[in-house]
BALOBA-1460 file (C-alpha; in Angstrom, 3 decimals):
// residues 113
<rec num="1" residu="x" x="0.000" y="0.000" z="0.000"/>
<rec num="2" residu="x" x="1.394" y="3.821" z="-0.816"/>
<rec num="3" residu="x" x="1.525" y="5.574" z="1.725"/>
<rec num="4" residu="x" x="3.073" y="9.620" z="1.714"/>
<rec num="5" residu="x" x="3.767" y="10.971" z="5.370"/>
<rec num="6" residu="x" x="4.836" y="15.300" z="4.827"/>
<rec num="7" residu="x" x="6.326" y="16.816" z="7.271"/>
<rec num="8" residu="x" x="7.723" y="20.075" z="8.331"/>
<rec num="9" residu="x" x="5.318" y="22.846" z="8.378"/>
<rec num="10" residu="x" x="4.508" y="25.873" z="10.887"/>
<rec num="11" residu="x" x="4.986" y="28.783" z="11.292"/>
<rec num="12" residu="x" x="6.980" y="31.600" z="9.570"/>
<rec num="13" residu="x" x="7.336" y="34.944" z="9.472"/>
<rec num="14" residu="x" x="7.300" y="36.303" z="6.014"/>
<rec num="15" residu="x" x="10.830" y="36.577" z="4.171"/>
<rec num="16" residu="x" x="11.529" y="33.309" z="6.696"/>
<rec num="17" residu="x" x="12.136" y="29.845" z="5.434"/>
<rec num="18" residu="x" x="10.779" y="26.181" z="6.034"/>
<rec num="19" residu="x" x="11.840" y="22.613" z="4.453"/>
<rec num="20" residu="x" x="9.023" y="20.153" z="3.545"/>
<rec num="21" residu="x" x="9.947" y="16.800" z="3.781"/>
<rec num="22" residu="x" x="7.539" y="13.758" z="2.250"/>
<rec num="23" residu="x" x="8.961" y="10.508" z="2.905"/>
<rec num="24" residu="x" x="7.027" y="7.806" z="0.974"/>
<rec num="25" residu="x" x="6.480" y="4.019" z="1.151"/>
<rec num="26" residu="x" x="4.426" y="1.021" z="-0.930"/>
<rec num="27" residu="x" x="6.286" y="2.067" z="-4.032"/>
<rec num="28" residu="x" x="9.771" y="1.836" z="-6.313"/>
<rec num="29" residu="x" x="10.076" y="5.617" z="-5.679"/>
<rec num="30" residu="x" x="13.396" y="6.362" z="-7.591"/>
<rec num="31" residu="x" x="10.945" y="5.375" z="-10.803"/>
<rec num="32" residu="x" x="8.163" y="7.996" z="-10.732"/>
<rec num="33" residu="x" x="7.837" y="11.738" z="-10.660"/>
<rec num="34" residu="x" x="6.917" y="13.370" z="-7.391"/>
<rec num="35" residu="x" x="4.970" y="16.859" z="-7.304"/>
<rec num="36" residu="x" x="3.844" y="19.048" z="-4.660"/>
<rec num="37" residu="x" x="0.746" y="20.865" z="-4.345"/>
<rec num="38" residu="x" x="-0.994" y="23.108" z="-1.728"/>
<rec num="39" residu="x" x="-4.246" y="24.575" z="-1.087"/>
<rec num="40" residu="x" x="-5.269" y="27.662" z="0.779"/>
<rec num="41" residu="x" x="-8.937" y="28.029" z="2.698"/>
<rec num="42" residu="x" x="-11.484" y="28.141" z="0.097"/>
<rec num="43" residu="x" x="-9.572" y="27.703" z="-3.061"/>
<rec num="44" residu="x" x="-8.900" y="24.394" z="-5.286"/>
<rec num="45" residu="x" x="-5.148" y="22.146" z="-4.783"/>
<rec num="46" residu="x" x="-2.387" y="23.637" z="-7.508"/>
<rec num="47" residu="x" x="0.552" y="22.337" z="-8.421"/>
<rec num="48" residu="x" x="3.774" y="23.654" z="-6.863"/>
<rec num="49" residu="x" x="6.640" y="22.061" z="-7.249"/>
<rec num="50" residu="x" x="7.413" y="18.791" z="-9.882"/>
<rec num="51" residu="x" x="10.684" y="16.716" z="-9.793"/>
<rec num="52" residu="x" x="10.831" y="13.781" z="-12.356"/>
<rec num="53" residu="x" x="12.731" y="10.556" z="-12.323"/>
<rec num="54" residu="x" x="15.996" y="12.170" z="-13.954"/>
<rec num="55" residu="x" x="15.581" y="14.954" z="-11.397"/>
<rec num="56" residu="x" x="13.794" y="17.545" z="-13.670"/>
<rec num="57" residu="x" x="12.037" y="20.534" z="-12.044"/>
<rec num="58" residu="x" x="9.301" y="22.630" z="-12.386"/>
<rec num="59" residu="x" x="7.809" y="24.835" z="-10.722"/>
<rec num="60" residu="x" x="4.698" y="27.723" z="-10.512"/>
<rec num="61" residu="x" x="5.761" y="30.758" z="-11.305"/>
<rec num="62" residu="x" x="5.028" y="32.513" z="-8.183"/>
<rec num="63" residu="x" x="7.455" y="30.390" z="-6.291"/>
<rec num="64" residu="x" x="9.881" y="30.743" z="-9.038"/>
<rec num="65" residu="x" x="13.473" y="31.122" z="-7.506"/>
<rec num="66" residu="x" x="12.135" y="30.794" z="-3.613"/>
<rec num="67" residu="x" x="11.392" y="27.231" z="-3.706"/>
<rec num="68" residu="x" x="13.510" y="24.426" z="-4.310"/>
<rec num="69" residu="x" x="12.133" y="21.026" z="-4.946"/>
<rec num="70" residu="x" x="14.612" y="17.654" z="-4.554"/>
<rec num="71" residu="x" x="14.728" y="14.105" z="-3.562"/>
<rec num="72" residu="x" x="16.576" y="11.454" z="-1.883"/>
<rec num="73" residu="x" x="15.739" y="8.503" z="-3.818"/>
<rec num="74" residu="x" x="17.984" y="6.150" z="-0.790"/>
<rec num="75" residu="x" x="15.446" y="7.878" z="1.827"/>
<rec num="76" residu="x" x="12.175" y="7.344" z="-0.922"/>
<rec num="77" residu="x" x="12.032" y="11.136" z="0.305"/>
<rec num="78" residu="x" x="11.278" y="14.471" z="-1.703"/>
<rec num="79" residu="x" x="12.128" y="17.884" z="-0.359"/>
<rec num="80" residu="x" x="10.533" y="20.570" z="-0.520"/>
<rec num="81" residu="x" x="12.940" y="24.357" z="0.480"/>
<rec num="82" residu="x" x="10.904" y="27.099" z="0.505"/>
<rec num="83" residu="x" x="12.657" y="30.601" z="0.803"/>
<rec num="84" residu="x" x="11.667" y="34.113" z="1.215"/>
<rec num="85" residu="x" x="7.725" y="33.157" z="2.335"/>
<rec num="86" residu="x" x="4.946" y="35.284" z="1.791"/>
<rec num="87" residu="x" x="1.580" y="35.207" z="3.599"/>
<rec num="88" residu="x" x="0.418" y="34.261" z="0.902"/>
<rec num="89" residu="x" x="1.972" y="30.691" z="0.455"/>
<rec num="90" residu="x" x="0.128" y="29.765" z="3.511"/>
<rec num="91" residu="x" x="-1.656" y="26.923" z="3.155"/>
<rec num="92" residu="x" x="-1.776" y="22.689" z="3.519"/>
<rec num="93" residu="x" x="0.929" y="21.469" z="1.650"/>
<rec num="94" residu="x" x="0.781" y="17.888" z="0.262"/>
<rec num="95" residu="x" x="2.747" y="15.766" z="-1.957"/>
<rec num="96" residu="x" x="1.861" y="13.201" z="-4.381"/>
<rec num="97" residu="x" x="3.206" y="10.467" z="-6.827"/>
<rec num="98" residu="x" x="2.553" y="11.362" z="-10.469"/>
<rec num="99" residu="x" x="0.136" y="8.760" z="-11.881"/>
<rec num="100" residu="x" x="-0.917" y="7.847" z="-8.580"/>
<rec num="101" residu="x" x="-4.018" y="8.524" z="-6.388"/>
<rec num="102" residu="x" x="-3.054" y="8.524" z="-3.338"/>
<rec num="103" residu="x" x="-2.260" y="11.625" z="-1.359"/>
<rec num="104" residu="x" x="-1.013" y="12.317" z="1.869"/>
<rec num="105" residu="x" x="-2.301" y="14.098" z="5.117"/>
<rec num="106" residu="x" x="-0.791" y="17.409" z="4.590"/>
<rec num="107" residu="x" x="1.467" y="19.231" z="6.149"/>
<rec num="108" residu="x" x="0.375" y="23.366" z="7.466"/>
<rec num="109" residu="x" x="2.468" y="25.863" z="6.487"/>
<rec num="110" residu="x" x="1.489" y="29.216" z="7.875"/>
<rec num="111" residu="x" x="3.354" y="32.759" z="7.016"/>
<rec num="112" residu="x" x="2.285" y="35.539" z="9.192"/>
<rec num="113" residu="x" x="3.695" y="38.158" z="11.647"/>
């Protein structure tokens, strides 16, 4: 069974910095993409952050040279860095395997003074 366990969240005041961690199981992780999303009060899950097999990445522009997405494929872990937080990256955080389903139970990250 998959399972995805985040980790890592609180709170942050804005221009600090937090690191996500998502440590997964039930799966040959170094073989599939991982993502990130996150979703505020009241508005749908987006996309943040996408790392492929090869170690590719994407990301949304607004976190576009703040966040840093990697993995540890001997710790079937992806990172997520997140630099220079604004208020308005608060929000649940969750990861996810590309292709997959199954999601985790979040992690809160809040940014507020």
């Amino acid at each position: 069974q998959v399972q995805l366990v985040e980790s890592g969240g609180g709170l942050v005041q804005p221009g600090g910095s937090l690191r996500l961690s998502c440590a997964a199981s039930g799966i040959i992780f170094s073989g599939y993409a991982m993502r990130w999303y996150r979703q505020a009060p009241g508005k749908q899950r987006d996309w943040v952050a996408h790392i492929s097999s090869d170690h590719t990445t994407s990301y949304r522009d607004s976190v576009k040279g703040r966040f840093t997405i990697s993995r540890d494929n001997a710790k079937n872990t992806v990172y997520l860095q997140m630099n220079s937080l604004k208020p308005e990256d608060t929000a649940i955080y969750y990861c996810k395997v590309l292709g997959l389903s199954y999601w985790g139970q979040g992690t809160q990250v809040t940014v507020s003074s």
